[in-house]
C-alpha positions as CSV (number, residue, x, y, z in Angstrom):
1,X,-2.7,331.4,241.8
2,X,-6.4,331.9,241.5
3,X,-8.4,334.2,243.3
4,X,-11.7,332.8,245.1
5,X,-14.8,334.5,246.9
6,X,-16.4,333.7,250.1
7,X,-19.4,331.5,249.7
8,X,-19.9,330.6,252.8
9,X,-19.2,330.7,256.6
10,X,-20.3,328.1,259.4
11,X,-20.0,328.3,263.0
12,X,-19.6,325.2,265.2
13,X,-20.3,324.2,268.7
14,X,-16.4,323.7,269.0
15,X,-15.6,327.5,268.7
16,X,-14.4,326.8,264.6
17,X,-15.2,328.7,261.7
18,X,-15.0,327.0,258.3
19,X,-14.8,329.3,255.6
20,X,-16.2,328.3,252.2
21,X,-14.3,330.1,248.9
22,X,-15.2,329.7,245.7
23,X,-14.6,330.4,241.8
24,X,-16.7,332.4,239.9
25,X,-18.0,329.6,237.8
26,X,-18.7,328.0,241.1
27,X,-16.8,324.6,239.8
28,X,-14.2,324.8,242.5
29,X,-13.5,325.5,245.9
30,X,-11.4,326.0,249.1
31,X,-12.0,325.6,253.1
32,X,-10.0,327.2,255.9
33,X,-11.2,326.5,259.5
34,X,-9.6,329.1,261.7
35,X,-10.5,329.2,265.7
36,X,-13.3,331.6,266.4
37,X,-11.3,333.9,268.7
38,X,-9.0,334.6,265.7
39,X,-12.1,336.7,264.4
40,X,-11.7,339.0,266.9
41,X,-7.8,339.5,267.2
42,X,-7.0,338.7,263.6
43,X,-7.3,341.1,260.6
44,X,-11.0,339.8,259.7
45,X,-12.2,337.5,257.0
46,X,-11.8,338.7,253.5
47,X,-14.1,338.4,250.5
48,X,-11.7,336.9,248.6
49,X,-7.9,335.4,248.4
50,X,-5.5,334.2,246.0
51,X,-4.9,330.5,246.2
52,X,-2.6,327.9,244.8
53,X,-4.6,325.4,242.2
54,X,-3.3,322.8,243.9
55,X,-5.5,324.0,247.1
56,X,-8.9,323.8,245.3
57,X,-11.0,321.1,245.2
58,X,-14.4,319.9,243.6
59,X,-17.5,321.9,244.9
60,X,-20.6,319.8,245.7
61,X,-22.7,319.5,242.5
62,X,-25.5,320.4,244.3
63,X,-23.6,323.4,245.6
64,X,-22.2,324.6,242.8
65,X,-24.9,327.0,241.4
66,X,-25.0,328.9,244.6
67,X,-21.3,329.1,245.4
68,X,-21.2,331.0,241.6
69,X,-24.1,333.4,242.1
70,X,-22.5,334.5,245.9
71,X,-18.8,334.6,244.0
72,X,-19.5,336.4,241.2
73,X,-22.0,338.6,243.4
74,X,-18.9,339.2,245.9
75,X,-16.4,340.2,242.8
76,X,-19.2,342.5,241.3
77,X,-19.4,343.9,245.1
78,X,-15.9,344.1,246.4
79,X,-12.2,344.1,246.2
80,X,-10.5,340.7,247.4
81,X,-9.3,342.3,250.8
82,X,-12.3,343.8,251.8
83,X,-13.2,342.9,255.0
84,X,-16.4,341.2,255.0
């Protein structure tokens, strides 16, 4: 298991959030789209979560800068089940 940070959230027209969680070094990554409404009734999104290597992809190249300054700013910040 490897533990990743959130990067990045987006919102879409469809009522989905996709949630963007990265490594530190900002080399790899993992999405979860959840429904919209589940922010409201669920336990909330957390700034980090242990994942399975086998769930991570590539980042972007062109993303991977910033998905390592916001990770390792979020690990400096706050424990993985903070509620962000």
């Amino acid at each position: 298991m490897t533990t990743v940070w959130l990067v990045d959230r987006q919102f879409d027209s469809k009522g989905l959030v996709r949630l963007t969680y990265a490594t530190e070094d900002g080399e790899r990554m993992h999405t979860k789209e959840l429904a919209e409404q589940r922010l409201v009734t669920g336990n909330g999104i957390t700034a980090g979560r242990e994942v399975d290597e086998s769930a991570l992809g590539e980042s972007p190249p062109d993303d991977r800068e910033r998905f390592a300054a916001e990770a390792s700013r979020m690990a400096d910040e706050r424990d993985p089940d903070d509620v962000v």
